[in-house]
C-alpha atoms as a printed R data frame, in Angstrom:
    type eleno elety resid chain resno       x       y       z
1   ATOM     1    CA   UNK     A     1  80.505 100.756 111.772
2   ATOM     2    CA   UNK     A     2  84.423 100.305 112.418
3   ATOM     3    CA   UNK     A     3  87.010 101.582 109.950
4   ATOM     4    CA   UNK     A     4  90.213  99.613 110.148
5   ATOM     5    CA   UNK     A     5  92.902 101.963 109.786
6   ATOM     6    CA   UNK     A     6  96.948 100.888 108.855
7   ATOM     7    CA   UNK     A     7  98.479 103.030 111.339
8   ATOM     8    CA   UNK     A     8 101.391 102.177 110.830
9   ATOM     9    CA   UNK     A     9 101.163 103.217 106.883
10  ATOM    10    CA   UNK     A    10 102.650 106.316 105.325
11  ATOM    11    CA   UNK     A    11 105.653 109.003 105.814
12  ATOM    12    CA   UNK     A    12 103.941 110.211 108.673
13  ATOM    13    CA   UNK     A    13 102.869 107.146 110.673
14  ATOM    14    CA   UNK     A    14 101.751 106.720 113.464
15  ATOM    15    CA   UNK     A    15 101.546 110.537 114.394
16  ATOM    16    CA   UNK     A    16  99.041 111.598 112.165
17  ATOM    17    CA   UNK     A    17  97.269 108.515 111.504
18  ATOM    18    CA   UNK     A    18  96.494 108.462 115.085
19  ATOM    19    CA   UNK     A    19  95.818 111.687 115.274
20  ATOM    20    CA   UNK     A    20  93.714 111.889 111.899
21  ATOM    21    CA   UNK     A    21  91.842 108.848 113.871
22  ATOM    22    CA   UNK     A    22  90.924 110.934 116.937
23  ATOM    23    CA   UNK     A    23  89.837 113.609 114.632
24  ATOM    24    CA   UNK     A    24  87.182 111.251 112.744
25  ATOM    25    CA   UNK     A    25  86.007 110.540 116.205
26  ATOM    26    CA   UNK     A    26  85.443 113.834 117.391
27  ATOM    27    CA   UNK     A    27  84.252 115.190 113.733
28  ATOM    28    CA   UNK     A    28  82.394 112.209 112.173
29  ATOM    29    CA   UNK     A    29  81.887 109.962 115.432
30  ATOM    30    CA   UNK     A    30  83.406 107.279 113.809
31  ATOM    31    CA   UNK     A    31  85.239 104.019 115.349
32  ATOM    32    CA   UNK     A    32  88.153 103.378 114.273
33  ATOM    33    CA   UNK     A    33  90.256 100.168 114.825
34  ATOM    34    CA   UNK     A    34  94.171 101.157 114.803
35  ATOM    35    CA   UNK     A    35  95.884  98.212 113.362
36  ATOM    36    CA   UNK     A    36  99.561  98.394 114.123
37  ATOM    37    CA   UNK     A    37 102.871  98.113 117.367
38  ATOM    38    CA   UNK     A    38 100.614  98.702 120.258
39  ATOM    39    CA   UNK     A    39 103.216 100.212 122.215
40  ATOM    40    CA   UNK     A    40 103.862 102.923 119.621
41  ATOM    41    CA   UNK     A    41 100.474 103.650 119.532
42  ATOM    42    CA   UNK     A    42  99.669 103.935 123.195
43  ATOM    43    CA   UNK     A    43 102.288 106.244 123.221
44  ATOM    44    CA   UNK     A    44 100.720 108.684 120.194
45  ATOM    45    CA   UNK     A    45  97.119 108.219 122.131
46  ATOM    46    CA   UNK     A    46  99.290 109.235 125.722
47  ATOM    47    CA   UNK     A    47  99.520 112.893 123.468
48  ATOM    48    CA   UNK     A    48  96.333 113.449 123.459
49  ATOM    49    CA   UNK     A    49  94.765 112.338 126.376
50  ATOM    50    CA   UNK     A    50  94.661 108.750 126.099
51  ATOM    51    CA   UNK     A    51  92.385 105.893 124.013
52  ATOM    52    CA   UNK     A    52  88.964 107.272 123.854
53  ATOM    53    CA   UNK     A    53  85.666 104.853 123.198
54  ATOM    54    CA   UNK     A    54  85.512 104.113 120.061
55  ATOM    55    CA   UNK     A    55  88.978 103.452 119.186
56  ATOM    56    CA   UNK     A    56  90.649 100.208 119.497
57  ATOM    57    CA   UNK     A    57  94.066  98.923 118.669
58  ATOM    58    CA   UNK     A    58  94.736  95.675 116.903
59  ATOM    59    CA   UNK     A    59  98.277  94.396 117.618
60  ATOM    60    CA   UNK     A    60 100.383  93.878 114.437
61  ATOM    61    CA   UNK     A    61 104.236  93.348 114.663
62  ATOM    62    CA   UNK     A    62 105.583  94.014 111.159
63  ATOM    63    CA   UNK     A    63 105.264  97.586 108.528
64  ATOM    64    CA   UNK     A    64 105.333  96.654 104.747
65  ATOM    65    CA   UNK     A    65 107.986  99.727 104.305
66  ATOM    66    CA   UNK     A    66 107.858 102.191 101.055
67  ATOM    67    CA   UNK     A    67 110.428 100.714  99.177
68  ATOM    68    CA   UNK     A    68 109.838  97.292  99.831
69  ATOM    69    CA   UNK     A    69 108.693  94.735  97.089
70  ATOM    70    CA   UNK     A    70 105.079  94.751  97.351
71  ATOM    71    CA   UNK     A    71 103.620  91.546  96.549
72  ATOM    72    CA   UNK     A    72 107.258  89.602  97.837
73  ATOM    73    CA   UNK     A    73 107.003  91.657 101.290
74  ATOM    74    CA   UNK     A    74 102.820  91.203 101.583
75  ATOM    75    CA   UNK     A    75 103.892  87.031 101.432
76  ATOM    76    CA   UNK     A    76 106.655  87.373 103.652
77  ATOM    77    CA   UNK     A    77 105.399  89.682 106.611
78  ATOM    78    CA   UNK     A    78 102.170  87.572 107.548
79  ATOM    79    CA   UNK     A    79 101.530  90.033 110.645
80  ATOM    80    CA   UNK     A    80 102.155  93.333 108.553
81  ATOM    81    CA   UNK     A    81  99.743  95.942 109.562
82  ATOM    82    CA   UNK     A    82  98.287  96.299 105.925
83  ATOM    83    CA   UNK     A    83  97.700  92.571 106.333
84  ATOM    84    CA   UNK     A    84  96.177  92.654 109.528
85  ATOM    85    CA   UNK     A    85  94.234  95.445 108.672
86  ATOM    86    CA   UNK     A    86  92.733  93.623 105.525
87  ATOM    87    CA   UNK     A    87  92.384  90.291 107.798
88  ATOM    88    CA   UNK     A    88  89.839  92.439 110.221
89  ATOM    89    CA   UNK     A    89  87.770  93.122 106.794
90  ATOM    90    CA   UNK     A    90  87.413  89.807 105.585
91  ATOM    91    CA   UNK     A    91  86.669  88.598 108.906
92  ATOM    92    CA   UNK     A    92  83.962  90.906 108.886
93  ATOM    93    CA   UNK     A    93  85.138  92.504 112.185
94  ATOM    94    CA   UNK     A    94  85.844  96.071 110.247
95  ATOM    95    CA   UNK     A    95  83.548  97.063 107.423
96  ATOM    96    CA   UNK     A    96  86.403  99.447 105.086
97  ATOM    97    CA   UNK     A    97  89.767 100.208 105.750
98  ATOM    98    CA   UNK     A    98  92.197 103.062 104.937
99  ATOM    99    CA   UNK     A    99  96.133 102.870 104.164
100 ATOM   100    CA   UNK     A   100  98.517 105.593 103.488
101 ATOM   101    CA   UNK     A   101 101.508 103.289 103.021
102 ATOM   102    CA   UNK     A   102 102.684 101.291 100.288
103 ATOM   103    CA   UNK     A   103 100.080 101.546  97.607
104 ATOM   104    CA   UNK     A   104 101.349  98.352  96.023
105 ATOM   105    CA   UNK     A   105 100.682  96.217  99.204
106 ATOM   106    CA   UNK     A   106  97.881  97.384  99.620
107 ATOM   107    CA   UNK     A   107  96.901  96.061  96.383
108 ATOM   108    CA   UNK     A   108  98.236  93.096  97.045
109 ATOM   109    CA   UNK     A   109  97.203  92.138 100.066
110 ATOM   110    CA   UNK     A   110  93.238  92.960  99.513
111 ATOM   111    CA   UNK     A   111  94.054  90.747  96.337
112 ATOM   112    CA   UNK     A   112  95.588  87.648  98.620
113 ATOM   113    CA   UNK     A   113  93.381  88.269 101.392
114 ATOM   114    CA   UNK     A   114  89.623  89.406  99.978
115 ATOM   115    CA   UNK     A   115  90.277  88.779  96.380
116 ATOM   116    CA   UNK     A   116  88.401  90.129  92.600
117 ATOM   117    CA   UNK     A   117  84.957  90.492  92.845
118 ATOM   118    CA   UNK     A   118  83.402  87.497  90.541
119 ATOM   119    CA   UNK     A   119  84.076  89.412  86.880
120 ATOM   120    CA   UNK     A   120  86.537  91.415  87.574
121 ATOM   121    CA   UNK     A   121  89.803  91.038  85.638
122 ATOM   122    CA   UNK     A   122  91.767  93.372  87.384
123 ATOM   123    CA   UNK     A   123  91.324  95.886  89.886
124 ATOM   124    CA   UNK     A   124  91.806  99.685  89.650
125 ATOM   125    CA   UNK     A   125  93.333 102.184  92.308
126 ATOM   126    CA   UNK     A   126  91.091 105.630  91.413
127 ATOM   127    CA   UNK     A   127  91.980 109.351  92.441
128 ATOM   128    CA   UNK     A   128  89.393 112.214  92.857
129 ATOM   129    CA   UNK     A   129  90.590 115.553  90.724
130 ATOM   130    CA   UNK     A   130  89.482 118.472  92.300
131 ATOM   131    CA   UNK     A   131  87.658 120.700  89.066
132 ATOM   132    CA   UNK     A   132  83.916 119.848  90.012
133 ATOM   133    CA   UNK     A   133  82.174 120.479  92.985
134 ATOM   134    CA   UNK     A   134  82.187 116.289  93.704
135 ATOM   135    CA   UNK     A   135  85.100 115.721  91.629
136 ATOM   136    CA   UNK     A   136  85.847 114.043  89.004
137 ATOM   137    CA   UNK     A   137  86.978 110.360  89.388
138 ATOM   138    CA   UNK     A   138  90.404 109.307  86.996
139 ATOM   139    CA   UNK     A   139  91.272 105.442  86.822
140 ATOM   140    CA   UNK     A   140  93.400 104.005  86.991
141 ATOM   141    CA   UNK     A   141  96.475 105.765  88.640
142 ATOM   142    CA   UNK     A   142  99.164 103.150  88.610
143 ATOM   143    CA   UNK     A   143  97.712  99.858  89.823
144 ATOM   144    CA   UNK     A   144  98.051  98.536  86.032
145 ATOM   145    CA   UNK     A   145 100.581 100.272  84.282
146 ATOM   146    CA   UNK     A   146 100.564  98.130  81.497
147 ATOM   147    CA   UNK     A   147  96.581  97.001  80.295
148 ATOM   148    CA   UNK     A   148  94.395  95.375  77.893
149 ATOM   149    CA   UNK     A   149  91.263  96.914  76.357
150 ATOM   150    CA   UNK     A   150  88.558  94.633  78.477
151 ATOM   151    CA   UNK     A   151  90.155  96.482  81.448
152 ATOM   152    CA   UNK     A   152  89.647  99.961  80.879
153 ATOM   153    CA   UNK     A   153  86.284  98.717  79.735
154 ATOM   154    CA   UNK     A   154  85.496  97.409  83.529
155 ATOM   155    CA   UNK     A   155  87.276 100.698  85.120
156 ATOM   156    CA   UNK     A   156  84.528 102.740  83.483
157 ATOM   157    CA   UNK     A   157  82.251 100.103  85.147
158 ATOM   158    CA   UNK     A   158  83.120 100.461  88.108
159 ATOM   159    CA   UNK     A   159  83.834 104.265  87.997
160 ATOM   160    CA   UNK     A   160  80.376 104.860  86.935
161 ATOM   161    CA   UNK     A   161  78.984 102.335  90.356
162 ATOM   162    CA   UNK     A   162  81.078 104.274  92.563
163 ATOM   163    CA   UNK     A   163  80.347 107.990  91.529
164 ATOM   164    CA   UNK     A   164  76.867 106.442  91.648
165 ATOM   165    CA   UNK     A   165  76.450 105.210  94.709
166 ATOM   166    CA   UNK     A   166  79.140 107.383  96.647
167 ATOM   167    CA   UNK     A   167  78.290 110.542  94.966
168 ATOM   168    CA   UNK     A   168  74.800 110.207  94.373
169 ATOM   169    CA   UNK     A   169  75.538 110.856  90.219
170 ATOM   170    CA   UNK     A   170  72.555 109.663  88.178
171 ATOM   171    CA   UNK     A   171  74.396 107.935  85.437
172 ATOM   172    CA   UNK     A   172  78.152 109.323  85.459
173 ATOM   173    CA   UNK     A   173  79.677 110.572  81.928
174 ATOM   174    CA   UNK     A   174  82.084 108.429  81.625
175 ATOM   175    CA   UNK     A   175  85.321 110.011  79.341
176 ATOM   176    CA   UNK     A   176  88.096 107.791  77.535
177 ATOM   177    CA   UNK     A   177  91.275 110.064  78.426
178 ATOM   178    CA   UNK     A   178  93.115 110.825  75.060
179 ATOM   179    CA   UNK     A   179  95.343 113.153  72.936
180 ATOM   180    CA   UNK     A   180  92.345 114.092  70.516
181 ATOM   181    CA   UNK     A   181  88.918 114.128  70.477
182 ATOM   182    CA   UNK     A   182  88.216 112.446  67.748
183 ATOM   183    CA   UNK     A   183  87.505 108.371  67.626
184 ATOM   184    CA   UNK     A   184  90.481 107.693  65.549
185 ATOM   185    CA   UNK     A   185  93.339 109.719  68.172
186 ATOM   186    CA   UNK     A   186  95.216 107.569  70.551
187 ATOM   187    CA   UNK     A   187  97.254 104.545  70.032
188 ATOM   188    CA   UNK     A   188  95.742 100.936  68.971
189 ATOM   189    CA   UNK     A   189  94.940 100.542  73.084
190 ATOM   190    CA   UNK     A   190  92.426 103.728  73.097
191 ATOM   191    CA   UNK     A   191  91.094 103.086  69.633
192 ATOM   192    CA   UNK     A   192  89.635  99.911  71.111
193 ATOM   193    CA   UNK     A   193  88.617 100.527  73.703
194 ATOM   194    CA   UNK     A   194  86.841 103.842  72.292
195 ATOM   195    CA   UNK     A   195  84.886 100.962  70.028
196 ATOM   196    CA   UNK     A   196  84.209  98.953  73.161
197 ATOM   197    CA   UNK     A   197  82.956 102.014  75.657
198 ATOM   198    CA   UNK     A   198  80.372 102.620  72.759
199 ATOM   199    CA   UNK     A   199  78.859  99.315  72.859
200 ATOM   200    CA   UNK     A   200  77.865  99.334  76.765
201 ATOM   201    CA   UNK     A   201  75.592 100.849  78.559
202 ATOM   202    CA   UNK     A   202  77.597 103.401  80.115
203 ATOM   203    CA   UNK     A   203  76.599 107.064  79.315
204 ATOM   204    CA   UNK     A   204  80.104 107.451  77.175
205 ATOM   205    CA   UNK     A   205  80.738 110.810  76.189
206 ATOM   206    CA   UNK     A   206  83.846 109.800  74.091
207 ATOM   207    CA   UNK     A   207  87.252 111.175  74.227
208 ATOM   208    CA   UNK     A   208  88.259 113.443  76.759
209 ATOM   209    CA   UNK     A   209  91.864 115.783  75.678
210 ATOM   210    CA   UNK     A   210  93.747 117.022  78.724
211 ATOM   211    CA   UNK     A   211  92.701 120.203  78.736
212 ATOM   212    CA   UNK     A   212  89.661 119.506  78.893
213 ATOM   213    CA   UNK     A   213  89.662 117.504  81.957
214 ATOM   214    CA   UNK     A   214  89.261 120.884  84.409
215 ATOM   215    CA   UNK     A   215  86.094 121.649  82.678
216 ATOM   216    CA   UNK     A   216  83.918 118.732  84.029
217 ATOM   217    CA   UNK     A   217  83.069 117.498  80.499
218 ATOM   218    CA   UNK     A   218  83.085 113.812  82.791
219 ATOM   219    CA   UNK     A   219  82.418 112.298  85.742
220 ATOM   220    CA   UNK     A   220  84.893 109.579  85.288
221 ATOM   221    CA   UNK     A   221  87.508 109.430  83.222
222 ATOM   222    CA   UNK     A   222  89.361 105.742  82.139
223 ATOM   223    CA   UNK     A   223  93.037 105.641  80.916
224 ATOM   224    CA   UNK     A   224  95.668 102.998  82.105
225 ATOM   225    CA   UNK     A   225  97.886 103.412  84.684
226 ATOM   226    CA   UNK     A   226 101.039 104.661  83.211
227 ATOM   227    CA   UNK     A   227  98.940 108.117  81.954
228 ATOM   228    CA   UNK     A   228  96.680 108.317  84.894
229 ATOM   229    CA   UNK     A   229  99.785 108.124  87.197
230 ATOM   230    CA   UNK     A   230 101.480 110.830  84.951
231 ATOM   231    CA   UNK     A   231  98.325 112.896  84.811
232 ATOM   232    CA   UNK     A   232  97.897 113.273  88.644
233 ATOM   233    CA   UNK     A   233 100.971 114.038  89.914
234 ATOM   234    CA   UNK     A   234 101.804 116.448  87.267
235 ATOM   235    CA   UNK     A   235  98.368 117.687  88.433
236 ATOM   236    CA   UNK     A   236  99.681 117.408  92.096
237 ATOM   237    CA   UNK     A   237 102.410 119.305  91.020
238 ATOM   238    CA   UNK     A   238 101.024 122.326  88.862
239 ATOM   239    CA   UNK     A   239  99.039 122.768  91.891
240 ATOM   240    CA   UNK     A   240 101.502 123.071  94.211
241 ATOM   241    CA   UNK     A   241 103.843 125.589  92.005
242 ATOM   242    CA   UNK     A   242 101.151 127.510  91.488
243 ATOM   243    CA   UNK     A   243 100.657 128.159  95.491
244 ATOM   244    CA   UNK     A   244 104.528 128.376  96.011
245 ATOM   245    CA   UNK     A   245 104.727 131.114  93.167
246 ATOM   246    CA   UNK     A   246 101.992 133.126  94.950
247 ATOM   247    CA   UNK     A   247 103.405 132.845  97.962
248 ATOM   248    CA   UNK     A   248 106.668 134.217  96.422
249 ATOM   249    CA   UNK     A   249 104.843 136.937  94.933
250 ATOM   250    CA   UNK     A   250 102.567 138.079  97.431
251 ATOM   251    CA   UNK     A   251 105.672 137.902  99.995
252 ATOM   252    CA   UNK     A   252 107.726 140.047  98.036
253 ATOM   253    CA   UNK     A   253 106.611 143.848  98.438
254 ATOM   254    CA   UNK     A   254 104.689 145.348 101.371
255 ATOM   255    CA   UNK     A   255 101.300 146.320  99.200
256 ATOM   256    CA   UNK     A   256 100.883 143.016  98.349
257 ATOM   257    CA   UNK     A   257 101.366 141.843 101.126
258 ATOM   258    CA   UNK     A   258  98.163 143.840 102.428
259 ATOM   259    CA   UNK     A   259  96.368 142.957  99.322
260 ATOM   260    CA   UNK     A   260  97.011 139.032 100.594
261 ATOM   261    CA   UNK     A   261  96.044 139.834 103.732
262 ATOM   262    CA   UNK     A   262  92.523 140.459 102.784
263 ATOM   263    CA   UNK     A   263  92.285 137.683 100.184
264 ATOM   264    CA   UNK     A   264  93.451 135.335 102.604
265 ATOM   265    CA   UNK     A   265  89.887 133.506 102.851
266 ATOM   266    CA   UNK     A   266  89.581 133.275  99.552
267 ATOM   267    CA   UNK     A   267  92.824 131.905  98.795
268 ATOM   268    CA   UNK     A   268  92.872 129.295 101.340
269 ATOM   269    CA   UNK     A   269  89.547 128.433  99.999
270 ATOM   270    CA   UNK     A   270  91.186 127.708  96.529
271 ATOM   271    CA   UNK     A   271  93.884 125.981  98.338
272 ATOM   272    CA   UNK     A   272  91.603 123.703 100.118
273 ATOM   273    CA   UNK     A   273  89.760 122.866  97.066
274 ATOM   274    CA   UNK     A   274  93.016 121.752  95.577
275 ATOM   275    CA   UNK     A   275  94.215 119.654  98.439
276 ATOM   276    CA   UNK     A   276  94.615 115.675  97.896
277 ATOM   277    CA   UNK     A   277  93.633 115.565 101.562
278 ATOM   278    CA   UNK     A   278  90.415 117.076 101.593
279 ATOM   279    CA   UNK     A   279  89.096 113.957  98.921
280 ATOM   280    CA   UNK     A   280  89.532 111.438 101.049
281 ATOM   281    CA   UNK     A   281  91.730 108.850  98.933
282 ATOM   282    CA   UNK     A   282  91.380 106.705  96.341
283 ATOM   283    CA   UNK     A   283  89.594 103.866  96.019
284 ATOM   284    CA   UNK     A   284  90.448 100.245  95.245
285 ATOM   285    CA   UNK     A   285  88.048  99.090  93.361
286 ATOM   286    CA   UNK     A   286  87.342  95.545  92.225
287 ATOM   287    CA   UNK     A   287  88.496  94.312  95.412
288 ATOM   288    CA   UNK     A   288  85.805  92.651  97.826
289 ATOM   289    CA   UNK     A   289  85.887  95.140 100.428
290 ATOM   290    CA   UNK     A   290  85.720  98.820 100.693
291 ATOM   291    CA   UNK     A   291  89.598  99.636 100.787
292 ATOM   292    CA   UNK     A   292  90.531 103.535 100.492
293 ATOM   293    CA   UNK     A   293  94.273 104.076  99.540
294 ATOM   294    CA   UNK     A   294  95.437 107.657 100.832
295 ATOM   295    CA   UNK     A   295  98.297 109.790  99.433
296 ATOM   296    CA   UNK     A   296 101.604 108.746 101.527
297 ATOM   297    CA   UNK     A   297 102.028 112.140 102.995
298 ATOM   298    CA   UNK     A   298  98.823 112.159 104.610
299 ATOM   299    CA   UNK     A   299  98.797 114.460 107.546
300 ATOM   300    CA   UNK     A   300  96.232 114.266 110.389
301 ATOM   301    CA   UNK     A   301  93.414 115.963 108.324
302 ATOM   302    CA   UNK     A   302  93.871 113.840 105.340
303 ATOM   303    CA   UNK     A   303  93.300 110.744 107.471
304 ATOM   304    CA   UNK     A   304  90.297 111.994 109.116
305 ATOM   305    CA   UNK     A   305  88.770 113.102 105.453
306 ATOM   306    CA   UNK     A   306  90.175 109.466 104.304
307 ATOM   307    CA   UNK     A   307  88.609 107.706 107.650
308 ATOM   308    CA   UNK     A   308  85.018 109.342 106.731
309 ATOM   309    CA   UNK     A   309  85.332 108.417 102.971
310 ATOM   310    CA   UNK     A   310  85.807 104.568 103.826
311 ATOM   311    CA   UNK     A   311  82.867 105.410 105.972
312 ATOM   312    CA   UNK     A   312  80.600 106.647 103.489
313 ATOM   313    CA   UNK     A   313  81.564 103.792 101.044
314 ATOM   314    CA   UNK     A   314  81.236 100.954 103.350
315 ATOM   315    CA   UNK     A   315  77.926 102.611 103.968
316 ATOM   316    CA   UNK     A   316  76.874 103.533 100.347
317 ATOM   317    CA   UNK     A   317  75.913 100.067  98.913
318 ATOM   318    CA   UNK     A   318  78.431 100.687  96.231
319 ATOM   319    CA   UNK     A   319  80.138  97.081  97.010
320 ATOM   320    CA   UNK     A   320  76.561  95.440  96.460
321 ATOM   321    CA   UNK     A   321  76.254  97.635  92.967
322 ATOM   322    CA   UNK     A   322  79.504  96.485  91.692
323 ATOM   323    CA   UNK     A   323  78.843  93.067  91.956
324 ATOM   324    CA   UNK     A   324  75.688  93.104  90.437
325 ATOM   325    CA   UNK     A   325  76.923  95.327  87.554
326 ATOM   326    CA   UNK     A   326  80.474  93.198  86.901
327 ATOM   327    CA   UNK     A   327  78.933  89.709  87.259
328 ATOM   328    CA   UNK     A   328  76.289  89.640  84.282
329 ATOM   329    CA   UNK     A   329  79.381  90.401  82.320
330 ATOM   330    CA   UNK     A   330  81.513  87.428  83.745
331 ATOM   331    CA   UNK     A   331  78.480  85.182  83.122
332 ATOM   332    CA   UNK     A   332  78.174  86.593  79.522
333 ATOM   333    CA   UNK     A   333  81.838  86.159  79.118
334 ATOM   334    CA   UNK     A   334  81.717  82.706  80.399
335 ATOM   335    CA   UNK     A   335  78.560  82.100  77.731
336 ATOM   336    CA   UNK     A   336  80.522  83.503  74.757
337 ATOM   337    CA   UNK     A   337  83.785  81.546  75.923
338 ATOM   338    CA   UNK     A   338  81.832  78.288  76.251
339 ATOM   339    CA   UNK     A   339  80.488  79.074  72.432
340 ATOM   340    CA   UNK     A   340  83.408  79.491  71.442
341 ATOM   341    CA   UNK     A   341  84.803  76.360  72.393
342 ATOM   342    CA   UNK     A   342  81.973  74.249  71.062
343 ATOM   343    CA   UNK     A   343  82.325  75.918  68.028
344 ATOM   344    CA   UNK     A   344  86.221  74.872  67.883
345 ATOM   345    CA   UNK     A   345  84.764  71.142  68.955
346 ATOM   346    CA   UNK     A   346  82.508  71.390  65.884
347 ATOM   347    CA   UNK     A   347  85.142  72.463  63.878
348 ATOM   348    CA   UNK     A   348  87.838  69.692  64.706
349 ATOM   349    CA   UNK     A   349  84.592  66.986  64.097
């Protein structure tokens, strides 16, 4: 198995993706092709002792940078390393890839160059929050800010296939993220799509309110982009107060700083828990290919937990699962739409 990794994607490229690389080697055993500018690469590999088996390098020429148009500069920059990276997986020469860059080309170029799975109105970019012991999977986070009710429909789909198959999750509780419990809370968009969640076979356990999120009440939890984008970084950043506070605290008078020197363990323990790195990314889903989208700071170890999450999807048969779950739905879509105009035919006659 060969993970195709943007190297050249993220604030921290190509340091710690290469490094993150040689990591999932020596942790995980797994090969890794490093798509990006040879030379720079040679140079990071030089570091630490050279290219060992296992890892490759794929020449690309051009970076899709952060603050570049997405879809304009996935078009324009044909040899971009996102692109290149995504050409190895339709080509079947890489079985998943992993990006840290710009989280809107990579969405658009595993659109242009894999495209939907057959059913699949749009695809879904999901993040793994850190209250259960396998996490709890939120989508989407900011690939469709804007949405219709048939799509948060098929993110709870395809939530549920991937905590299945990735997580091992007999039938994932899937939550509706909202401001009340109740099924009339929420704006027109989450009262219908409250009515619609009930009507599949998902195991729905209705609303979910924010505060309730922590307390695994779900497995997978479906809101549009806008919110879910909201919902994790202020997550991202509660966490990260709360660590800079007790650091401030625990720094500030000599008996605490004895009383931190024996909880150390355990609070590096609750710090790694509530590290974005140590989940591995967040899938693309919809998408045909196992594509992992990290956080753009990812540091060495975030690559390496990223590299062995693209592993164990590409492995987990959760590509398979999705298209058999999302295509009876297209076909009984296409069914009700071809009713639909017969009965307009009928009509006119």
């Amino acid at each position: 198995m060969i993970i195709a990794l943007d190297a050249m994607g993220g604030d921290l490229a190509p340091a710690e993706t290469v490094a993150g690389a040689l990591l999932a080697k020596r942790e995980f055993d797994i090969d890794v092709a490093l798509v990006g500018a040879a030379a720079s690469l040679r140079q990071e590999l030089a570091k630490h002792g050279g290219t060992p088996a296992g890892i490759e390098i794929v020449e690309a020429t051009e970076v899709v940078e952060m603050d570049e148009p997405p879809a304009q500069a996935v078009r324009q920059k044909k040899q971009a390393s996102i692109n290149v990276a995504m050409s190895l997986i339709k080509a079947g020469d890489a079985d998943a890839l992993l990006s840290a860059g710009n989280t809107g080309a990579v969405m658009a170029s595993a659109l242009l160059k894999l495209g939907r799975v057959r059913g699949v109105e749009r695809p879904a970019i999901g993040a793994m929050a850190p209250f259960t012991e396998k996490g709890i999977l939120i989508l989407d986070i900011g690939a469709n800010v804007d949405c219709k009710p048939s799509w948060l429909v098929q993110f709870g789909q395809m939530g549920s296939v991937y905590m299945e198959k990735v997580f091992g999750i007999d039938q994932p509780r899937v939550g509706l993220l909202n401001i009340g419990e109740e099924d009339s809370k929420g704006n027109e968009l989450a009262q219908e799509v409250y009515s619609r969640l009930q009507e599949t076979s998902l195991r729905f356990v209705g609303n979910v309110e924010p505060d309730r999120v922590p307390l695994g009440v779900a497995d997978v939890l479906v809101t549009d982009g806008f919110t879910g984008n909201v919902a994790v970084k202020v997550t991202e950043g509660v966490a990260d107060f709360i660590f800079s506070q007790l650091r401030e605290v625990l720094s500030s008078r000599l008996h605490y700083k004895l009383a931190a020197a024996v909880l150390k363990p355990a609070l590096m323990e609750m710090r790694s828990k509530m590290d974005y790195g140590e989940y591995g990314g967040a899938p693309l889903l919809g998408v045909n290919g196992a594509v992992i989208v990290a956080h753009g700071r990812a540091d060495a170890q975030a690559i390496m937990s990223g590299l062995r999450r693209a592993s164990e999807v590409a492995g987990s048969g959760m590509l398979d699962a999705l298209r058999g779950a999302l295509q009876p739905a297209a076909r009984d879509g296409a069914i009700d739409a071809a009713a639909a105009t017969r009965s307009r035919d009928e009509t006119r006659a």
